[in-house]
C-alpha positions as CSV (number, residue, x, y, z in Angstrom):
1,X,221.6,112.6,-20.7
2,X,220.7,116.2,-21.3
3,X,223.5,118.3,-22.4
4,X,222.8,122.4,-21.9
5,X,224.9,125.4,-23.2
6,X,224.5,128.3,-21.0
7,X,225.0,132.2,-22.6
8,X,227.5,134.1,-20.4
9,X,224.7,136.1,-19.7
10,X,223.5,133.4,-17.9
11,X,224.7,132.9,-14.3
12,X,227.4,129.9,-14.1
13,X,226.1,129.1,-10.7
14,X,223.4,127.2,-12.2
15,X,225.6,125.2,-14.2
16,X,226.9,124.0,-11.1
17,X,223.0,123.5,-10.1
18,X,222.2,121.4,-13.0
19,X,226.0,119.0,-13.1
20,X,224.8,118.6,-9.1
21,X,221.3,117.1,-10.7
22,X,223.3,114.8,-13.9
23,X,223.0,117.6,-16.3
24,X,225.7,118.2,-18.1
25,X,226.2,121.9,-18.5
26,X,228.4,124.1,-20.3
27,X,229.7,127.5,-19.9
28,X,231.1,129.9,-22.1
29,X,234.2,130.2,-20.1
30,X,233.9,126.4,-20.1
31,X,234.7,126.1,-23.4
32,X,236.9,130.0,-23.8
33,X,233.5,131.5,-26.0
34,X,233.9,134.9,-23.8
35,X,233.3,137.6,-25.8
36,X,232.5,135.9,-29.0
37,X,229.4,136.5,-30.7
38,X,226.1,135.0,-29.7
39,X,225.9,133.1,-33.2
40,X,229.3,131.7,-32.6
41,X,228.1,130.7,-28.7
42,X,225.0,129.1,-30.3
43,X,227.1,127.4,-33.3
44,X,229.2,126.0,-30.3
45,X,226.8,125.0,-28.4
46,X,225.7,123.1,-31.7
47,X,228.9,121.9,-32.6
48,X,228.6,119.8,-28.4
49,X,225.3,119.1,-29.1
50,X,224.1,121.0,-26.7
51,X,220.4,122.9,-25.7
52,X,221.3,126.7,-25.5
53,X,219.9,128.5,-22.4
54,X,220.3,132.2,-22.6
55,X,218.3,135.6,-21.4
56,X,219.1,137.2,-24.9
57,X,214.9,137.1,-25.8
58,X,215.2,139.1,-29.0
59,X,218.2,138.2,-30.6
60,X,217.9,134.6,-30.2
61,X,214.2,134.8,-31.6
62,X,215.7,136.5,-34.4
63,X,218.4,133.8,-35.1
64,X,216.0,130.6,-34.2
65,X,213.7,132.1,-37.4
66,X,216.6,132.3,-39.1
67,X,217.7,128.8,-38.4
68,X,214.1,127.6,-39.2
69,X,214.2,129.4,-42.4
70,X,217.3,127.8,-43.7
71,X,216.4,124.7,-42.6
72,X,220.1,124.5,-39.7
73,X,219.3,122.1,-37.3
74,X,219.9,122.7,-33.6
75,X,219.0,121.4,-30.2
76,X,216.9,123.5,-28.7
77,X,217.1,126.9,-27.1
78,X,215.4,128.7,-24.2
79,X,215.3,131.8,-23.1
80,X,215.0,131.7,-19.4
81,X,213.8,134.7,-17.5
82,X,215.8,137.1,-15.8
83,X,213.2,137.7,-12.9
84,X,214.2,134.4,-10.9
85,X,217.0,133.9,-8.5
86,X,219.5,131.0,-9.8
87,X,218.3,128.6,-7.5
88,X,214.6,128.6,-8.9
89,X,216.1,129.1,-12.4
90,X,218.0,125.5,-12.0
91,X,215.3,123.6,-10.3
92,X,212.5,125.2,-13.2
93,X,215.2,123.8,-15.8
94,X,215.1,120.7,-13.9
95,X,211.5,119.7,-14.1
96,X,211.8,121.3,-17.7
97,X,214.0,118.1,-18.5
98,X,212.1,115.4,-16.5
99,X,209.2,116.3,-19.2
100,X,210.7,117.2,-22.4
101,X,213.1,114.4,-23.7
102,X,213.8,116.3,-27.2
103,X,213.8,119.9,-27.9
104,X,215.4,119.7,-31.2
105,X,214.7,122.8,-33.3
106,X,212.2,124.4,-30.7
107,X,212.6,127.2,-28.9
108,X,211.1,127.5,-25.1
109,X,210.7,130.3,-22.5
110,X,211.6,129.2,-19.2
């Protein structure tokens, strides 16, 4: 089963969209990460084993080179866009999942 972390910039109406299709999602306020720091969110999201969805592009480029670099496994982030309505966002994350299996240590734009 495919576990997903989403950013709290990311719309929790889609992780209602994606527990409605098997996937278990995860909010911040799921899991009381409001507020904190989006290496803590992502060491969270870690910690569940989770795939980290978020809109945060740039700084989560900069920390999945980092993560690379030092060699810290993770499993998976994308950066989803911020141009779709939530509906299209869930079902693209859907047929996202039907064809990649394993994201470990990847990061995909959605």
């Amino acid at each position: 089963m495919v576990r997903v972390y989403l950013d709290e910039d990311v719309s929790v109406l889609i992780a209602v969209l994606l527990r409605a299709r098997s996937i278990d999602a995860i909010a911040t306020k799921d899991v009381e990460m409001l507020g904190k720091s989006d290496e803590d969110n992502l060491k969270k999201a870690i910690s569940l084993k989770c795939i980290f969805i978020t809109h945060n592009r740039v700084d989560f480029e900069n920390m999945y080179s980092k993560y690379i670099q030092n060699e810290i496994h993770h499993y998976g982030i994308i950066v989803l866009s911020r141009k779709r309505d939530v509906y299209a966002s869930a079902q693209k994350l859907v047929r996202f999942f039907s064809q990649h299996k394993n994201i470990d240590n990847q990061l995909w734009y959605a």
